[in-house]
C-alpha positions as a printed Julia matrix, in Angstrom:
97×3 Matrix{Float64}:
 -13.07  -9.88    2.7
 -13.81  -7.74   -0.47
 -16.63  -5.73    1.53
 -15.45  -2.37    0.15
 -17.16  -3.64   -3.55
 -20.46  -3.81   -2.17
 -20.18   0.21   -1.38
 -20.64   3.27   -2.84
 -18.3    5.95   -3.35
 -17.34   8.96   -5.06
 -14.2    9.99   -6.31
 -12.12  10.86   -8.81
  -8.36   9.98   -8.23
  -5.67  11.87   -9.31
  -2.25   9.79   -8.82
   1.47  10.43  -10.15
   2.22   6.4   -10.59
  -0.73   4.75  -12.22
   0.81   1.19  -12.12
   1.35   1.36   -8.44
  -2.31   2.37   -8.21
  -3.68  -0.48  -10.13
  -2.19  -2.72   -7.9
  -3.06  -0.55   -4.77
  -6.7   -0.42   -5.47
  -7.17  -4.07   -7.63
  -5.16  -6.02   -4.87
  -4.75  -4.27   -1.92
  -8.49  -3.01   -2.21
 -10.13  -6.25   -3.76
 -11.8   -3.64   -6.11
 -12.94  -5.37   -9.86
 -11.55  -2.83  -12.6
 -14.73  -2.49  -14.54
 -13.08  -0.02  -17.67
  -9.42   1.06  -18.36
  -9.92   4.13  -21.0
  -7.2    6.23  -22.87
  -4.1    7.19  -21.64
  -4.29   5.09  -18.5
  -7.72   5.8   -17.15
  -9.09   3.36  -14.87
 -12.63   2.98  -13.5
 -13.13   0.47  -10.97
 -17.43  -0.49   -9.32
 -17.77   0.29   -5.91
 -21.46  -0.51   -4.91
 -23.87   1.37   -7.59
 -20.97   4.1    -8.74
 -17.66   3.72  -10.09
 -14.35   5.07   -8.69
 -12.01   6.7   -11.64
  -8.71   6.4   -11.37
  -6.26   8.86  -13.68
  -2.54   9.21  -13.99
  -1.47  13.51  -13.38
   1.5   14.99  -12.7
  -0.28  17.47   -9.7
  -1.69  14.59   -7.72
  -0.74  13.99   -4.36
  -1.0   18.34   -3.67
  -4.5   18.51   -2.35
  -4.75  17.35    1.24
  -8.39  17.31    1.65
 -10.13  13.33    1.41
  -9.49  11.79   -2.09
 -12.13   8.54   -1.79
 -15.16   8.4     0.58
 -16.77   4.87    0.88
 -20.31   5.17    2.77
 -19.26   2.03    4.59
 -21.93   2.56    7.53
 -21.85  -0.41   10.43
 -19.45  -2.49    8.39
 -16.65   0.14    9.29
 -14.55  -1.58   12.2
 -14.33  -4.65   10.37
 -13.32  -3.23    6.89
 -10.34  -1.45    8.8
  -9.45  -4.23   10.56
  -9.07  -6.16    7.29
  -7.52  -3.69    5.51
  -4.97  -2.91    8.55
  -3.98  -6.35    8.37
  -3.03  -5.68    4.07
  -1.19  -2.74    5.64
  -2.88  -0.29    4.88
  -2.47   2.87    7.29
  -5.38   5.31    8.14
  -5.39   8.61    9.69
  -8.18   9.29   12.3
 -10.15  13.02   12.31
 -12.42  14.08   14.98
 -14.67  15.92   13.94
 -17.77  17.16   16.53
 -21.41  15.64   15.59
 -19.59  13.02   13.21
């Protein structure tokens, strides 16, 4: 299942190890890399936007979401694949949501 290409997102990703990313979100994710730019820049499609990818010594200090996929009825299924790649997710309840 590669159902994660076929939906939008927005994000801009700081990470600290941009090798280990590339393999997180091209083979763990199923994502295509569209664009790999200067200094390690990647850019990956997701439905009708891209998702940048950039190599920084701060990332991994904000704690608020990094990557939101509008994902919609396909949801259950998506986790369940990606569960099963090993992939862990945290669950937040929030009221009306």
């Amino acid at each position: 299942m590669n159902a994660l290409n076929n939906k939008s997102s927005s994000a801009i990703v700081a990470v600290n190890d941009i090798d280990r990313a590339r393999r997180f979100y091209s083979d763990v994710l199923g994502l295509e890399l569209n664009d790999e730019g200067l200094e390690g820049l990647l850019v990956y499609k997701t439905g009708a936007t891209d998702l940048v990818v950039y190599p920084s010594e701060l990332a991994g200090t904000n704690k608020a979401n990094a990557v939101v996929w509008d994902c919609g009825p396909d949801i259950d299924a998506i986790v369940a694949d990606l569960n099963a790649k090993g992939v862990m997710f945290e669950r937040y309840e929030m009221e009306g949501v």
